[in-house]
C-alpha positions in Angstrom: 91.4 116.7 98.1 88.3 118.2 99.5 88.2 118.6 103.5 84.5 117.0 104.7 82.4 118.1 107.2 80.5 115.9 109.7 77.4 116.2 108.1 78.9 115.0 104.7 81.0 112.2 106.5 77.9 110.6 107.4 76.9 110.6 104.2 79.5 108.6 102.8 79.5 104.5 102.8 81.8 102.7 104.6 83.9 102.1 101.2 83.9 105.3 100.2 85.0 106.7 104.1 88.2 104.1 104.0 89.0 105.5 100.6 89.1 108.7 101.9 90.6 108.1 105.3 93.8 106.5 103.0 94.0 109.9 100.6 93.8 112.3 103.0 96.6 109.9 105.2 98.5 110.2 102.0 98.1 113.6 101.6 99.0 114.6 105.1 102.2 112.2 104.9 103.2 114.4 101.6 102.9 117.7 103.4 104.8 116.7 106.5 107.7 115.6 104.0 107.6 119.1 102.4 107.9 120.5 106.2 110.5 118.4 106.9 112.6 118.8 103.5 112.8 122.6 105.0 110.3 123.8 102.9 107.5 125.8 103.7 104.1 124.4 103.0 101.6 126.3 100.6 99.0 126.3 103.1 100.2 126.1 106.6 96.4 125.4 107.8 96.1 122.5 105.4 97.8 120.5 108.2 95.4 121.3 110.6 92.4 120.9 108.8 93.9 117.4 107.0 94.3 115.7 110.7 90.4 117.2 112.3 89.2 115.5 109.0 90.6 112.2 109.2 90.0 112.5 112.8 86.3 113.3 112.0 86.3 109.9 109.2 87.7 107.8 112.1 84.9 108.7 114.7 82.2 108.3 112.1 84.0 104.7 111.1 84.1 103.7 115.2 79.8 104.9 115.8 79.0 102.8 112.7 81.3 100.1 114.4 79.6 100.1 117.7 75.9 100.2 116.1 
């Protein structure tokens, strides 16, 4: 899954940002079982960059919201 910017957030339609916001949730849910299981994760600063995206999908979803 590729990790948006702001710039291409806003680009997206309000479809398309919920579809994302739920693959990157799922995503992020199946590297917090691999941490959890013990294992180490591929990418430690997948994580990281996962949450400031979805974070970053939420804020554009909430502007277009109060518009």
């Amino acid at each position: 899954m590729a990790i948006f910017r702001a710039q291409e957030v806003r680009q997206l339609t309000d479809t398309e940002l919920q579809e994302q916001a739920s693959k990157l949730r799922l995503e992020l849910i199946q590297e917090y079982g691999k941490v959890s299981a013990g294992g180490a994760p591929e990418n430690p600063g997948r994580i990281r960059e996962l949450k400031r995206t979805i974070a970053r999908i939420m804020t554009e979803e909430t502007h277009r919201r109060n518009t």
